[in-house]
N, C-alpha and C positions, 0 to 999 in steps of 0.2 A: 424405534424405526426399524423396518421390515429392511435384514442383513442383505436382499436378494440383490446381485449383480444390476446394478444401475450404470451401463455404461453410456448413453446419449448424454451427451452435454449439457440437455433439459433435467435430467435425474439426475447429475453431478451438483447441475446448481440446486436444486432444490436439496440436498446434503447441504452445500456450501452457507448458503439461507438459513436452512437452522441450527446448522454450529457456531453464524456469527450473533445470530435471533436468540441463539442462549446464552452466549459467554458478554452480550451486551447489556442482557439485562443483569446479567451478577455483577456486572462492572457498574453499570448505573446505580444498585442499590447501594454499593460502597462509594461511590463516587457521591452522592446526596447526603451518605453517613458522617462525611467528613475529610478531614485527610487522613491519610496514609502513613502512618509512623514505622512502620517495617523497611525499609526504604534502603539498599545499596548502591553504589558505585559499579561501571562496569569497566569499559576503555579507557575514561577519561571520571573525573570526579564529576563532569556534568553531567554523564550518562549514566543514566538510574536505571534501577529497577525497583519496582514493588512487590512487595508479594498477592496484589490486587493484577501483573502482571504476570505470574505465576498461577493464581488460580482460573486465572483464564483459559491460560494454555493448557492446564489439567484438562478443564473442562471442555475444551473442542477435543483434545487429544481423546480421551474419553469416549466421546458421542463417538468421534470418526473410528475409533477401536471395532465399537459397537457394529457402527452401520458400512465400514467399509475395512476389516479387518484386513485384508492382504494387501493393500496402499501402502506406500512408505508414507513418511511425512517429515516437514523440517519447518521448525519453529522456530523464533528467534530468540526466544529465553533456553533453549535445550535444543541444541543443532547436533549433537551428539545420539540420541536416542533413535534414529531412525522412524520407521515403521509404528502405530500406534500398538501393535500386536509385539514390537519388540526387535524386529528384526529394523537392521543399517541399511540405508540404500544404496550404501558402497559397498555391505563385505566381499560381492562380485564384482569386480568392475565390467567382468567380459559377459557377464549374466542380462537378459534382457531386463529390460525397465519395463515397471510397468506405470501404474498413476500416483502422481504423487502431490500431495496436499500440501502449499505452503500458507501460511500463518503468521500473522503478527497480532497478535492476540488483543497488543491494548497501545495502537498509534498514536502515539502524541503523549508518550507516560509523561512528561515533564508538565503539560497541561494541567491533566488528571489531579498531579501530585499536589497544583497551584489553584485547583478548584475553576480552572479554562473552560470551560465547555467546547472544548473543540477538539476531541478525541473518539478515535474508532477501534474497530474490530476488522479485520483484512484477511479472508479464506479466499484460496484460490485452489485450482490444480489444474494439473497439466500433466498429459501423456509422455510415454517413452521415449520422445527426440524432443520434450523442453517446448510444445506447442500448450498455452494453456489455454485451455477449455470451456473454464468456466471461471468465475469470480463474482464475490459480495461484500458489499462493503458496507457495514450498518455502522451509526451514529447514530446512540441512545439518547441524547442530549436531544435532537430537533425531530427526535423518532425518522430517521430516512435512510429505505433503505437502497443502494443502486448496487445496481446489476446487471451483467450479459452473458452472453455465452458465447461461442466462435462461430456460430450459424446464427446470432440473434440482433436483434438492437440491443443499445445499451438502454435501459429503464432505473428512473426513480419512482421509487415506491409503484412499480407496474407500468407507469406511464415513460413513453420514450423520449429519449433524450436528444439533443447536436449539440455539439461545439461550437463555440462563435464562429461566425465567418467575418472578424473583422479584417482589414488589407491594411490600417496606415499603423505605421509601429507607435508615432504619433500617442495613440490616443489608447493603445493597451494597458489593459492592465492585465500584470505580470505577476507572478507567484512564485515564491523561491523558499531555500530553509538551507540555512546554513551547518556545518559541520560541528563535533565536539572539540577537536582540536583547535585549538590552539594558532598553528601556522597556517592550518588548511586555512581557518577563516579571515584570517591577514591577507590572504590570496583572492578569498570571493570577496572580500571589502575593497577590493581593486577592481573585481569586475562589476560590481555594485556600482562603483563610481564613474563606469562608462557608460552602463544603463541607464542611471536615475534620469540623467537631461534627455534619452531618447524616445521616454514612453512618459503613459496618463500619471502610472505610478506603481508601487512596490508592495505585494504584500506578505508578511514572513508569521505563517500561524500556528507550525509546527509538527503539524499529520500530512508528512507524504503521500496517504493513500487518501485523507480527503484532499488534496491540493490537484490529487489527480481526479477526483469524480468529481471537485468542482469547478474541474475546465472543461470535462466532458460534457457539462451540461451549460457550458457557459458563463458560468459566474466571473470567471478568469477566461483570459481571453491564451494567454501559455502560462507554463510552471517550468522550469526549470530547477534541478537539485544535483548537485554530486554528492558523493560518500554515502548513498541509497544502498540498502540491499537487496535483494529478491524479494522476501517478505515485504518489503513496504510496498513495494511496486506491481507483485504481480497482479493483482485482482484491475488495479486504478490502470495499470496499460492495458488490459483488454477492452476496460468499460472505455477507454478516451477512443479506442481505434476502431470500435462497434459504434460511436459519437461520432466518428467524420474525423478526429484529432490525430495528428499524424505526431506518430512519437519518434524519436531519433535520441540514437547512442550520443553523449559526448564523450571523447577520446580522452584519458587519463593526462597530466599537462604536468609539469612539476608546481609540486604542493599541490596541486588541484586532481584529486582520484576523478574516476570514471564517475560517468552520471547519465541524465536524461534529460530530454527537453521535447514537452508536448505543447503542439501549439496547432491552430489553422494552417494548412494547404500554405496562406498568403503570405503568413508570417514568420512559418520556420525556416527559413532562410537569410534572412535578415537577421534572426534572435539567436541564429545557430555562427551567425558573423561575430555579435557580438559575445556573446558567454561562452562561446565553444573553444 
């Protein structure tokens, strides 16, 4: 890929596109190989890694070195390394920002590791005050790729996308993922339990960043999650809010961290009553 300064958020995404257009297909090809026996613990004994997550992240890291070498970047298997070229995105703090690439190289490892089909690849970036840009999100599994950029529609596989416009909470359907801890999730099993009699019904699949381009396009009608990080989220809130989907903060709560909740104009306020 031609290293020249790509600054419109049309030539950010078209980086973002085939860093996730490569690191899907090397995931796919082990993912159809079998399982994954390389396999750690990270926070918690439920939260894994592979080294199927690992060679991902090489290989976006890699390509973005290549095609956009003075970027920082933060991944979620190595938030440590900064910059693909080497350089921290902190060792200034007073120092200007400039763009910087965030990555979750392989969403939904725990799927992956269980032979799920319902795992992605998550590139975004975003400018020096945290606005992001552009984002893509591929799933090698159903081959789709979705996509926007901050001046664009959000699009799957090319074509554009909305979010539901359902109004009765009635008859939603809702998409959630629960935490690795422990207490956290003693805590959302109580908010689970004010939900379930309010809507259609619940569904928990385990890729943050698909849970968010499958409400941007509809399939779900909100998503809700706490204990998200940047990485999972950044690509899937551009694409919901370029879709009509109005995303909103939730406010950290005891036992229950900070989170998100994307849903229709009609519904988040009602779904922000109850999970928030």
């Amino acid at each position: 890929m031609n290293a020249r300064a790509a600054e419109s958020p049309a030539d950010l995404l078209d980086v973002a596109v085939q860093a996730a257009l490569g690191a899907g297909a090397l995931l796919l090809e082990r993912f159809k190989g079998g399982a994954q026996r390389d396999v750690h613990s990270k926070s918690t004994p439920t939260d894994l890694v592979s080294e199927a997550d690992l060679a991902s992240q090489r290989a976006i890291a890699e390509m973005l070195a290549r095609a956009r070498p003075d970027d920082a970047f933060l991944g979620e298997e190595d938030t440590g390394t900064g910059s693909p070229a080497g350089t921290t995105a902190d060792d200034d703090p007073d120092a200007p920002r400039g763009l910087r690439w965030i990555v979750d190289p392989l969403d939904g490892t725990i799927n992956f590791l269980f032979g799920i089909p319902q795992w992605c690849v998550s590139v975004a970036v975003e400018d020096g005050q945290g606005k992001t840009l552009a984002g893509a999100i591929f799933d090698p599994c159903r081959d789709e790729l979705w996509t926007a950029t901050c001046q664009g529609a959000a699009a799957l596989n090319g074509a554009p996308i909305t979010g539901s416009d359902r109004a009765e909470l009635a008859t939603a359907m809702v998409a959630t993922g629960l935490a690795y801890d422990a207490q956290v999730r003693a805590a959302q099993a109580l908010v689970l339990a004010r939900l379930v009699p309010r809507v259609r019904d619940i569904r928990r699949f385990g890729s943050a960043a698909l849970d968010l381009a499958w409400t941007a396009a509809g399939r779900y009608d909100a998503y809700f999650e706490r204990t998200v990080k940047l990485w999972d989220i950044a690509a899937g809130v551009l694409i919901c809010e370029r879709a009509g989907v109005r995303v909103v903060e939730l406010d950290a709560r005891p036992d229950l961290p900070w989170g998100v909740l994307a849903a229709g104009p009609q519904l988040i306020e009602p779904l922000a009553e109850l999970v928030g």
